[in-house]
N, CA, C and O of each residue as an XYZ file, in Angstrom:
648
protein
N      31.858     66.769     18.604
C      30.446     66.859     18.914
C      30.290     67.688     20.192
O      30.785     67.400     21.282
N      29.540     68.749     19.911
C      29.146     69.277     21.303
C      28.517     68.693     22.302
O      27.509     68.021     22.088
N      29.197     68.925     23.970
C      28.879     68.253     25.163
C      27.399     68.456     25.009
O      26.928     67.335     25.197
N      26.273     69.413     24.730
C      25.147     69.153     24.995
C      24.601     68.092     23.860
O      23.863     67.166     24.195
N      24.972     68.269     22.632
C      24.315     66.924     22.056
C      24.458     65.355     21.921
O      23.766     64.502     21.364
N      26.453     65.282     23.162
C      26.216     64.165     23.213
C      25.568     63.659     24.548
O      25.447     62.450     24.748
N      25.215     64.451     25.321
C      24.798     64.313     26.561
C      23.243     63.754     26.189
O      22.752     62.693     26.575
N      22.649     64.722     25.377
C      21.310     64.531     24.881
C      21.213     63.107     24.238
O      20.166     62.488     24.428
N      22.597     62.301     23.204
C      21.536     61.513     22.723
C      22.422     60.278     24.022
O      22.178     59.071     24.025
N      22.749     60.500     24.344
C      23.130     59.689     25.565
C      21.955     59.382     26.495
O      21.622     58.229     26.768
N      21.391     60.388     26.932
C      19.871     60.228     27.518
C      18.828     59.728     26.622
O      17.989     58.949     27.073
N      18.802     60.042     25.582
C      17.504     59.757     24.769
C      17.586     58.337     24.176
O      16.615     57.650     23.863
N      19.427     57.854     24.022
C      19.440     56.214     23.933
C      19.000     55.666     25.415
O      18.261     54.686     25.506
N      19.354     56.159     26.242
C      18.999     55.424     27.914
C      17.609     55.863     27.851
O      17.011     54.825     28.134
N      16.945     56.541     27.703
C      14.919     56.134     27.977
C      14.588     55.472     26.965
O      13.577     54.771     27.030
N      15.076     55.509     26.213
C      14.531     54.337     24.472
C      14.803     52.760     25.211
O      14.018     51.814     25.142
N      16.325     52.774     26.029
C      16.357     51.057     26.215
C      15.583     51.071     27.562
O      15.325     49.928     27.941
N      15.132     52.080     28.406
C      13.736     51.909     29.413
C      12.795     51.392     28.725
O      12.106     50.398     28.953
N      12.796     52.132     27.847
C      11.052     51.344     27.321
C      10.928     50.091     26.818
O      10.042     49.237     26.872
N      12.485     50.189     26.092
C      12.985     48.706     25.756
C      12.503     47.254     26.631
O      11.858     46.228     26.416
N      13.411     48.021     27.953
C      12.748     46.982     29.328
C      11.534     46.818     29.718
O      11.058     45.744     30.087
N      11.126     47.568     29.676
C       9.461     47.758     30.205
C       8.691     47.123     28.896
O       7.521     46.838     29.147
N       9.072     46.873     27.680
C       8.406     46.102     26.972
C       8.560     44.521     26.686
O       7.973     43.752     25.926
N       9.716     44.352     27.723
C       9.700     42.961     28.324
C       8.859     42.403     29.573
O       8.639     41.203     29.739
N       8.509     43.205     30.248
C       7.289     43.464     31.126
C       5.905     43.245     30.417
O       5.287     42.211     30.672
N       5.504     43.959     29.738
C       4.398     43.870     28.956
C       4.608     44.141     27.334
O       4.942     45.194     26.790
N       4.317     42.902     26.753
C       5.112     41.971     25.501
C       4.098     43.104     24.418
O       3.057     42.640     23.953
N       4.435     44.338     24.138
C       3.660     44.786     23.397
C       4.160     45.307     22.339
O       3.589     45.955     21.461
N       5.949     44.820     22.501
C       6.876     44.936     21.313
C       8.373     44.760     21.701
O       8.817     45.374     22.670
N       9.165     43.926     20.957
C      10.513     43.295     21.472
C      11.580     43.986     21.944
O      12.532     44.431     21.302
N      11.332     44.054     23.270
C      12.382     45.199     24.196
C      13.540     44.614     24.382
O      14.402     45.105     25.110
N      13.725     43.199     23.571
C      15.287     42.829     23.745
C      15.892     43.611     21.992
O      17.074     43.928     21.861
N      15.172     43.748     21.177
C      15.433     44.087     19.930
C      15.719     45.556     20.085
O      16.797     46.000     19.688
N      14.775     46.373     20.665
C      14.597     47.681     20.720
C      16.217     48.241     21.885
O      17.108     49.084     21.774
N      15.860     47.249     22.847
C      17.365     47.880     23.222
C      18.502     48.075     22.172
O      18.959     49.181     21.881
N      18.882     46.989     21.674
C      19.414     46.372     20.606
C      20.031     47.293     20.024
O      21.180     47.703     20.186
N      18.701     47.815     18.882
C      18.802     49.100     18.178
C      19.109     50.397     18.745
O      19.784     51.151     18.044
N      18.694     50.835     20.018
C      19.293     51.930     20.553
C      20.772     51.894     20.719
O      21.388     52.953     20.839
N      21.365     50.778     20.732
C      22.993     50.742     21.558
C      23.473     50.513     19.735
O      24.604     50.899     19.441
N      22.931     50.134     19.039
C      23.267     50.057     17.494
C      23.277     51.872     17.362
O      24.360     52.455     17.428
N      22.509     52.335     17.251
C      22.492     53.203     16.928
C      23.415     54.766     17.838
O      23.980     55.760     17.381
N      23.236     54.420     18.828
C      24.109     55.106     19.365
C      25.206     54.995     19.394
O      25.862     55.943     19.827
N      25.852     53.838     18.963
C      27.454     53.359     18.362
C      27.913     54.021     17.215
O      29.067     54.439     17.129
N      27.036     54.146     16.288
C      26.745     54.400     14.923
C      27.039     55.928     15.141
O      27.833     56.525     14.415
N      26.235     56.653     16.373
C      26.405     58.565     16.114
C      27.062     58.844     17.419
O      26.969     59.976     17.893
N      27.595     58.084     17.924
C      28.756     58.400     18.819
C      29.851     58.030     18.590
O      30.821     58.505     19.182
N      29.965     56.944     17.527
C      31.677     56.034     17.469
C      31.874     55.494     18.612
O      32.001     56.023     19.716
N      31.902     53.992     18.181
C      32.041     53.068     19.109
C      33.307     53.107     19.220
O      33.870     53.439     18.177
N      34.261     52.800     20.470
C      35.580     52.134     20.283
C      35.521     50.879     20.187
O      34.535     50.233     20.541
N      36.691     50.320     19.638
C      37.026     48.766     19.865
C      36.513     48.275     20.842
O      35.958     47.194     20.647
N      36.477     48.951     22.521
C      36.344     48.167     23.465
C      34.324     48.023     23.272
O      33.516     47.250     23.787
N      34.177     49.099     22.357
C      32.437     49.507     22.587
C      31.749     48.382     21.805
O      30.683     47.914     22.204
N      32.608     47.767     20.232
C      32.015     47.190     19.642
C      32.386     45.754     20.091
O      31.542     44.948     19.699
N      33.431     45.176     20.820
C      33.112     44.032     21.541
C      31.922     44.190     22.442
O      31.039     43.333     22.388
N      31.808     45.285     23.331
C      30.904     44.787     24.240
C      29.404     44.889     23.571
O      28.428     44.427     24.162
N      29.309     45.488     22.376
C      28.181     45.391     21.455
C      27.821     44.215     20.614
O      26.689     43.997     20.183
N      29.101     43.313     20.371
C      28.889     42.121     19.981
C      28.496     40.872     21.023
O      28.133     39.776     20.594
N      28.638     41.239     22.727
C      28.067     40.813     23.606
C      26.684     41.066     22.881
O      26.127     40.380     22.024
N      26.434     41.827     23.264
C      24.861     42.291     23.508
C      24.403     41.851     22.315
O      23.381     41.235     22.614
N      24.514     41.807     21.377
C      24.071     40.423     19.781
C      24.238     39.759     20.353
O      23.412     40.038     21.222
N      24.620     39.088     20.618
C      24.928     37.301     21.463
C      23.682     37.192     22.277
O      22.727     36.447     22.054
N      23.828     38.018     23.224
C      22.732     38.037     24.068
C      21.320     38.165     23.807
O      20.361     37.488     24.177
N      21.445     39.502     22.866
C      19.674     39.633     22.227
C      19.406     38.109     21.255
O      18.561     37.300     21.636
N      19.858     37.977     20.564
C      19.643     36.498     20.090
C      19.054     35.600     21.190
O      17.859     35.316     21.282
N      20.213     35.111     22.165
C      19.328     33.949     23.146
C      18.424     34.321     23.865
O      17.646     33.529     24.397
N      18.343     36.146     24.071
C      17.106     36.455     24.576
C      15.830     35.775     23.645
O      14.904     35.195     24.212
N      15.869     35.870     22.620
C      14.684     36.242     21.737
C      14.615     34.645     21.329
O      13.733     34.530     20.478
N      15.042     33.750     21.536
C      15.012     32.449     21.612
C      14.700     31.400     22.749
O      14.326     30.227     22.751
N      14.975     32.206     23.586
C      14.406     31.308     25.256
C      13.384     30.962     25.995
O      13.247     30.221     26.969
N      12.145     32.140     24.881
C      10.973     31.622     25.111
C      10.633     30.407     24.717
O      10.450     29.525     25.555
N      10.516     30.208     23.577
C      10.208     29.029     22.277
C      10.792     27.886     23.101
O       9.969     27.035     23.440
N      11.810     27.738     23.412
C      12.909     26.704     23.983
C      12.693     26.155     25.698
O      12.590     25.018     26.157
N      12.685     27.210     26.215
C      11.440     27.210     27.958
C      10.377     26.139     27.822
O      10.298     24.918     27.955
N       9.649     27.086     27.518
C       8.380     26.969     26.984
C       7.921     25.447     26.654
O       7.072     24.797     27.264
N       8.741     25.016     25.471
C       7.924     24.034     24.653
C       8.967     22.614     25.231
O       8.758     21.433     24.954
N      10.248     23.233     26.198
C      11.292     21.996     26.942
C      10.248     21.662     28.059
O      10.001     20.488     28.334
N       9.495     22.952     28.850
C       8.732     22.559     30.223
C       7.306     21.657     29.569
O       6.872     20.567     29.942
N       6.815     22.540     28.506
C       5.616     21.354     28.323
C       6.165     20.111     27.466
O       5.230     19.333     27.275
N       7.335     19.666     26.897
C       7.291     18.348     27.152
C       7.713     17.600     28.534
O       7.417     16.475     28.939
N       8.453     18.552     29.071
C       8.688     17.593     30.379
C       7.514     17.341     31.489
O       7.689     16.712     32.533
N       6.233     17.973     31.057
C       5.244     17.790     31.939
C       4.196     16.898     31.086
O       3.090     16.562     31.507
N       4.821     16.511     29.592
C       3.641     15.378     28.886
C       3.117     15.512     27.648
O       2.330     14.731     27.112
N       3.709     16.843     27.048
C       2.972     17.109     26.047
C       3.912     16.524     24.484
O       5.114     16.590     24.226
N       2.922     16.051     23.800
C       3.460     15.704     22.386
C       4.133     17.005     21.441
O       3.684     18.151     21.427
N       5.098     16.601     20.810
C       5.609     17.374     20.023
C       4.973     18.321     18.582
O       5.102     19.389     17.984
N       4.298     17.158     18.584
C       3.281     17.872     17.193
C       2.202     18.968     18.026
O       1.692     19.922     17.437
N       1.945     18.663     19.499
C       1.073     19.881     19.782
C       1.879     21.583     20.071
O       1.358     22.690     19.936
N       3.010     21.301     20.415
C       4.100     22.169     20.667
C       4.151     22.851     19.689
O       3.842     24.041     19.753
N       4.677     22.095     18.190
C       4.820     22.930     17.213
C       3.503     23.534     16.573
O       3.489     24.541     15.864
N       2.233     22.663     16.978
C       1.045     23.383     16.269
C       1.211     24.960     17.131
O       1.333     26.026     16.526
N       1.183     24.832     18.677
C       0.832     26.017     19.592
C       1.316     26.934     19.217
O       0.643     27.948     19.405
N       3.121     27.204     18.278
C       3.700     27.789     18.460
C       3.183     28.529     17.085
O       3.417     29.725     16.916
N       2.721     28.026     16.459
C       2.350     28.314     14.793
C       0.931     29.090     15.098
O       0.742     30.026     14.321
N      -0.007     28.905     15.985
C      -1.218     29.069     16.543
C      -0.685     30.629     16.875
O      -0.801     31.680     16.245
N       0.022     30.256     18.296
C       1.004     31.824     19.028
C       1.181     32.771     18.143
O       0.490     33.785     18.245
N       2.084     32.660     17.145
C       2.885     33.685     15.641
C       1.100     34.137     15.281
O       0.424     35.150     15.460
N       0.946     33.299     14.923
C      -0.318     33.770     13.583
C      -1.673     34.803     14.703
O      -1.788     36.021     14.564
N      -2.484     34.039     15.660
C      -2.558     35.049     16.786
C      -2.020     36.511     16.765
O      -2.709     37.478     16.438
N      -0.179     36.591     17.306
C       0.146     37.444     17.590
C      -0.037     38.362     16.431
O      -0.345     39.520     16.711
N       0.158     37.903     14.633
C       0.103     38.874     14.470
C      -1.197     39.385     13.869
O      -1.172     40.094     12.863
N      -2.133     39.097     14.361
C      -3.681     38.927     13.841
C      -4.043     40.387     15.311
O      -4.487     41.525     15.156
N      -3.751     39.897     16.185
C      -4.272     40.534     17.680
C      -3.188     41.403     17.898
O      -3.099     42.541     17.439
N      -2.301     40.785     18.671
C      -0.925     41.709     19.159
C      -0.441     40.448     19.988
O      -1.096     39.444     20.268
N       1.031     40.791     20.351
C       2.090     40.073     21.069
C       0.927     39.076     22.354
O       0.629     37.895     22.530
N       0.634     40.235     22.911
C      -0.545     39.513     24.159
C      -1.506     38.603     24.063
O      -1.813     37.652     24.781
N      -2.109     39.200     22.675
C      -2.861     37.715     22.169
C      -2.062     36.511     21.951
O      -2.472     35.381     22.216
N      -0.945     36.770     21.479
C      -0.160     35.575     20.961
C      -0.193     34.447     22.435
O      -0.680     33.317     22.437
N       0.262     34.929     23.241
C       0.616     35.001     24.800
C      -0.200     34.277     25.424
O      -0.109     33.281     26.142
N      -1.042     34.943     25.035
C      -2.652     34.525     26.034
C      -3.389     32.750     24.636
O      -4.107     31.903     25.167
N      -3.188     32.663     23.791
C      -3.548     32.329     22.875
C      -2.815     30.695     22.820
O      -3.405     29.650     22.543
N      -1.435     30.859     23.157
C      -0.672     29.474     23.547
C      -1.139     28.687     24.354
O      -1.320     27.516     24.022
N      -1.483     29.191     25.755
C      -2.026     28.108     26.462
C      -3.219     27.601     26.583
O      -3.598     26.751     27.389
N      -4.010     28.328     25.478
C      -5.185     28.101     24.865
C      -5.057     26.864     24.048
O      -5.673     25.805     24.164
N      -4.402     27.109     23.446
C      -4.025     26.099     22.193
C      -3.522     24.829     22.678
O      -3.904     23.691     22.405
N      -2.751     25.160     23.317
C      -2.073     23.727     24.076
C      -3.211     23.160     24.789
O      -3.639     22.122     24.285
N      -3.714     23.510     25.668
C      -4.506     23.136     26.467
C      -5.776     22.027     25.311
O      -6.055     20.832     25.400
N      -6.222     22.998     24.414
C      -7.385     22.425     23.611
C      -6.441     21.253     22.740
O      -7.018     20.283     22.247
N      -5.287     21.386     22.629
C      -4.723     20.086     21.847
C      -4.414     18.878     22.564
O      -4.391     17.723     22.137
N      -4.264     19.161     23.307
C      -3.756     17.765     24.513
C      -5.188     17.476     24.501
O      -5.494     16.682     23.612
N      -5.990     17.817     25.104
C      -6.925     17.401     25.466
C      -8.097     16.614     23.947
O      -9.121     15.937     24.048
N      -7.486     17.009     22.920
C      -8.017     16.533     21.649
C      -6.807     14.813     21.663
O      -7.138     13.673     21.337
N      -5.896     15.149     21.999
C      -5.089     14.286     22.080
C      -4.952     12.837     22.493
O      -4.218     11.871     22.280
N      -6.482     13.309     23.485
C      -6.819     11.610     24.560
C      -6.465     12.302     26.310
O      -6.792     11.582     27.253
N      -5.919     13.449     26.557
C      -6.062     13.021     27.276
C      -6.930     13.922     28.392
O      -7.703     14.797     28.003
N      -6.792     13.717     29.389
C      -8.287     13.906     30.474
C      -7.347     15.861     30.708
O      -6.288     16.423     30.426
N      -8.858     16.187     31.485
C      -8.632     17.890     31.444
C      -7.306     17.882     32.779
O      -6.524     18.825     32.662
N      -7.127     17.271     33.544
C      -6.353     17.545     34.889
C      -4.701     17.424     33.960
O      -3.717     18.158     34.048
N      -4.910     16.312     33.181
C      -3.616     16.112     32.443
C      -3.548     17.437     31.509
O      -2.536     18.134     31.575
N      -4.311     17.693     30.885
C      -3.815     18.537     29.733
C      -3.579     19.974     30.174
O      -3.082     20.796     29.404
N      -4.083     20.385     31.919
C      -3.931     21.558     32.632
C      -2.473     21.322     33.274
O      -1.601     22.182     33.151
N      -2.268     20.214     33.908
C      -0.722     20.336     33.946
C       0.262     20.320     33.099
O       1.387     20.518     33.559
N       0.099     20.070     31.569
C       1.041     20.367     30.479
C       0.911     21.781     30.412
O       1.891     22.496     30.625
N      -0.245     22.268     30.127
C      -0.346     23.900     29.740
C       0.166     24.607     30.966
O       0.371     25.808     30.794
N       0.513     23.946     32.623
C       0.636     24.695     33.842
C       2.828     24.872     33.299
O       3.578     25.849     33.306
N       3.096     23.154     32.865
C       4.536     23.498     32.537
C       4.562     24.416     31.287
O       5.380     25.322     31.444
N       4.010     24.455     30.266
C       4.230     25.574     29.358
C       4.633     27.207     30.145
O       5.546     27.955     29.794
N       3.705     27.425     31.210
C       3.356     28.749     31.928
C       4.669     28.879     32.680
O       5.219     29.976     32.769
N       5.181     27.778     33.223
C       5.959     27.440     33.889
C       7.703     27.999     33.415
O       8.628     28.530     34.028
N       7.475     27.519     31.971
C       8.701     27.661     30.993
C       8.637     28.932     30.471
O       9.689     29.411     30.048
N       7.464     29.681     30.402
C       7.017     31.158     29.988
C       7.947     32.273     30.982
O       8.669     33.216     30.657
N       7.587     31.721     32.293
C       7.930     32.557     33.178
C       9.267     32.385     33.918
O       9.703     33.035     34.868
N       9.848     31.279     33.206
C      11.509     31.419     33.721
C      12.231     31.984     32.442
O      13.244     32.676     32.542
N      11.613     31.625     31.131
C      11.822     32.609     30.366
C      11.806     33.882     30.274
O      12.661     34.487     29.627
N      10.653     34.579     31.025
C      10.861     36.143     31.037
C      11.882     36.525     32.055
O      12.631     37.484     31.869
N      11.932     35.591     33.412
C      13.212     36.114     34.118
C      14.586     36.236     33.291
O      15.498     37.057     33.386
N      14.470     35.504     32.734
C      16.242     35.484     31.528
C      15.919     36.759     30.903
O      16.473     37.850     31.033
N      14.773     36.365     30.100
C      14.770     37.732     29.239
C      14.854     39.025     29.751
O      15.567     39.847     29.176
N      14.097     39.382     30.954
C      14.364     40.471     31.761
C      15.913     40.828     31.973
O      16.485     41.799     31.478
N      16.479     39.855     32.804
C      18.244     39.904     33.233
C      18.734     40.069     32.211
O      19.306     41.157     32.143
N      18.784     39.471     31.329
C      19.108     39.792     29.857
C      19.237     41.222     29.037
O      20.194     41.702     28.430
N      17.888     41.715     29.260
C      17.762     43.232     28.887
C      18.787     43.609     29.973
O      19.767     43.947     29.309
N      19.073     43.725     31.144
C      19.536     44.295     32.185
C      21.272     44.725     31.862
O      21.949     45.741     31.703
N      21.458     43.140     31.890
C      22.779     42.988     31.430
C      23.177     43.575     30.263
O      24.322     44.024     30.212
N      22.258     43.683     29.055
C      22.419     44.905     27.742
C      22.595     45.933     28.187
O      23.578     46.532     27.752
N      21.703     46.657     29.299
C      21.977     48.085     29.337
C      22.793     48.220     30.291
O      22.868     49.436     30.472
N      23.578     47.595     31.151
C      24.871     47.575     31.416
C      25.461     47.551     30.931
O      26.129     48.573     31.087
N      26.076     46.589     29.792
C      26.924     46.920     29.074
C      27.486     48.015     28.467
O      28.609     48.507     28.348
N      25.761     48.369     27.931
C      25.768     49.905     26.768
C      26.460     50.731     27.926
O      27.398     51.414     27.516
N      26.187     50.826     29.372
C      26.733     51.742     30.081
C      28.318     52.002     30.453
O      28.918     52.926     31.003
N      28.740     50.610     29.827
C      30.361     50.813     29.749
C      30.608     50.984     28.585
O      31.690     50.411     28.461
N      30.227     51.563     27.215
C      30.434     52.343     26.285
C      30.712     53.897     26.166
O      31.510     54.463     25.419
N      30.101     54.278     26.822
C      30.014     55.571     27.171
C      31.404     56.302     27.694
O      31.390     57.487     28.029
């Protein structure tokens, strides 16, 4: 392969998993997936070595618990701040169907909506059902720190492929 075209898709996989990241920033499409696929794919038209496709089977490992740590955050912090299980799983069913009605952000914005209006259908008073929906927010946002580091640690990796 000529040095300029592998140089080229070498760059053009590294701004694809930028945007990747930056769409873990603003949830407007799965930048742990999208990395994903760039380091898939650039394995695929560069030839991975042995050492490339272990550290690519990292990064599966990883995009997986990325893309799972919300759900799991999330719905561990609002029970540990009070919330019933049946409202958890309604929110999360609420979230999906939302997201794909609106977009990712609606989904987003749409959970602690939901939670909030279910607890409070639930019995109990608004101060209570704002501190369940405050641990939901709570579990949201230690979730995106993982997920962020997460992406990070992917495109490190991909960078010891090369």
């Amino acid at each position: 392969m000529p040095a300029w075209l592998e140089t080229s898709i070498t760059v053009i996989t590294g701004v694809v998993m930028f945007f990747g990241l930056i769409g873990l920033i603003v949830p407007i499409f799965p930048g742990l997936v999208i990395i994903w696929i760039a380091a898939l794919a650039f394995g695929l038209v560069s030839g991975f070595t042995t050492w490339g496709w272990v550290l690519f089977g990292i990064m599966t490992v990883l995009m997986v618990i990325g893309n799972t740590v919300d759900g799991v955050l999330m719905g561990a912090k609002a029970l540990e701040y009070g919330a019933s299980k049946r409202s958890i799983v309604l929110t999360l069913v609420i979230a999906i169907i939302v997201s794909l009605i609106l977009s990712p952000i609606g989904g987003l914005l749409s959970a602690p909506l939901a939670l909030f209006w279910l607890e409070k259908a639930n019995g109990h008073s608004s101060e209570k059902a704002w501190a369940i929906t405050r641990g939901l927010m709570t579990g949201w946002g230690w979730a995106f720190v993982i997920r962020f580091g997460i992406g990070v640690v992917m495109i490190v990796l991909w960078v010891f492929t090369i």
